[in-house]
C-alpha positions in Angstrom: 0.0 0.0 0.0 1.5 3.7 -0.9 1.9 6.2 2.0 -1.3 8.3 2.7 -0.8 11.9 3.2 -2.3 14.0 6.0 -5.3 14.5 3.8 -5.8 10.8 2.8 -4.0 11.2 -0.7 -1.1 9.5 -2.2 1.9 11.0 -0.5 4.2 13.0 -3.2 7.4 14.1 -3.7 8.8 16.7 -0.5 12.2 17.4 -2.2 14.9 16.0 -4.6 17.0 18.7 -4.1 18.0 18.7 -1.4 17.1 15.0 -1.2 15.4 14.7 1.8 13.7 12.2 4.1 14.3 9.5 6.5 14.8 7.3 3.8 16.8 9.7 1.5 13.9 9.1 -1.3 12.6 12.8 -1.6 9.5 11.6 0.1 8.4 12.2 4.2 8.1 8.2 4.6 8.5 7.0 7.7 8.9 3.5 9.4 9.7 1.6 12.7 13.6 3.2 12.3 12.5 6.3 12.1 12.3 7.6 16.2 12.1 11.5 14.9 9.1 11.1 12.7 10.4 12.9 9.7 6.8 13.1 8.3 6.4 16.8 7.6 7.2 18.3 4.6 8.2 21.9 5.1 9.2 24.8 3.3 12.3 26.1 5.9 12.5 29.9 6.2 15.2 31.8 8.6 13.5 32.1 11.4 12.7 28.5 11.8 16.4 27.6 11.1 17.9 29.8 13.9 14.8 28.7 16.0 15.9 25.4 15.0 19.5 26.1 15.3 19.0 27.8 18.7 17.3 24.4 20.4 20.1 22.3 19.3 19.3 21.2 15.7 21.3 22.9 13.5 20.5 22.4 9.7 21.8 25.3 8.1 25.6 24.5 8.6 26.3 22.1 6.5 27.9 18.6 7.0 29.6 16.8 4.3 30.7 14.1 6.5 27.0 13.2 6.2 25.8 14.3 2.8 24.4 17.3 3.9 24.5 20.1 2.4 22.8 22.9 5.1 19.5 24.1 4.3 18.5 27.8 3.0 15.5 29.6 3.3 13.1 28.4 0.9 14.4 24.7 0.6 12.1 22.1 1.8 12.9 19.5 3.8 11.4 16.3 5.8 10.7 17.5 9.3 10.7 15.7 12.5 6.7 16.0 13.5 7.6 16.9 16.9 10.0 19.4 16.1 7.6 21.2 13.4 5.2 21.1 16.6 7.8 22.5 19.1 8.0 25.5 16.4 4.3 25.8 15.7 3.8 26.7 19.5 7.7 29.0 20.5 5.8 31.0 17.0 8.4 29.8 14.8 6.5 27.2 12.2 7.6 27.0 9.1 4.9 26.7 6.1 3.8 23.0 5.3 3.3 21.4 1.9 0.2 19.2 3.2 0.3 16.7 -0.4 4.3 15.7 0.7 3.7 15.5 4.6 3.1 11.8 5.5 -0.1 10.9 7.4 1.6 10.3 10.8 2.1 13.9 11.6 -1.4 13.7 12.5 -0.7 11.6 15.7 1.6 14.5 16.8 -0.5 17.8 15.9 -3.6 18.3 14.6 -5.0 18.8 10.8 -6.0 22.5 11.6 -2.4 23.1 12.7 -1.1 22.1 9.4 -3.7 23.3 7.8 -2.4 27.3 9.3 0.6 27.0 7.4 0.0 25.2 4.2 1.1 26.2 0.8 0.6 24.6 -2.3 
């Protein structure tokens, strides 16, 4: 069965550059592995990276010992649902692409939260 997204569709591409997601696949898929929930499918902006920086997650720097490239404003990228969450509430949520952000998300925040900060 394909991942479902948070509103019941076929879950779609997040980002193939950068490639993101728990599984490196461009897509927010998750599975037993996956402890941070990297189900939400946002579009980063510079606020939420220093927010994100500031709480001990830096993804702007990057880290080629990894792969990783550091993320820029604008760039979407697989979010831990938790962290997304943290953001939504310090004021700091970046927007959501609600097609690429993996059904899951919904046993961490609610629809309507999502919903605030969707783009197409």
């Amino acid at each position: 069965m394909n991942a479902r997204n948070v509103l019941g569709g076929e879950l779609v591409l997040c980002s193939a550059d950068p490639l993101t997601g728990w599984q490196r696949d461009g897509c927010c898929n998750t599975d037993v592995n996956d402890q941070g929930r990297h189900t939400v499918c946002a579009v980063v902006t510079a606020e939420f990276l220093e927010f994100s920086r500031a709480v001990g997650n830096d993804l702007s720097t990057p880290r080629p010992e990894y792969g990783f490239v550091g993320l820029k404003p604008g760039d979407r990228w697989c979010l831990c649902a938790a962290r997304w969450e943290e953001a939504r509430v310090a004021g700091f949520a970046p927007e959501v692409v609600l097609q690429a952000t993996h059904a899951k998300t919904l046993e961490t925040t609610a629809l309507g939260h999502l919903q605030a900060h969707a783009v197409e």
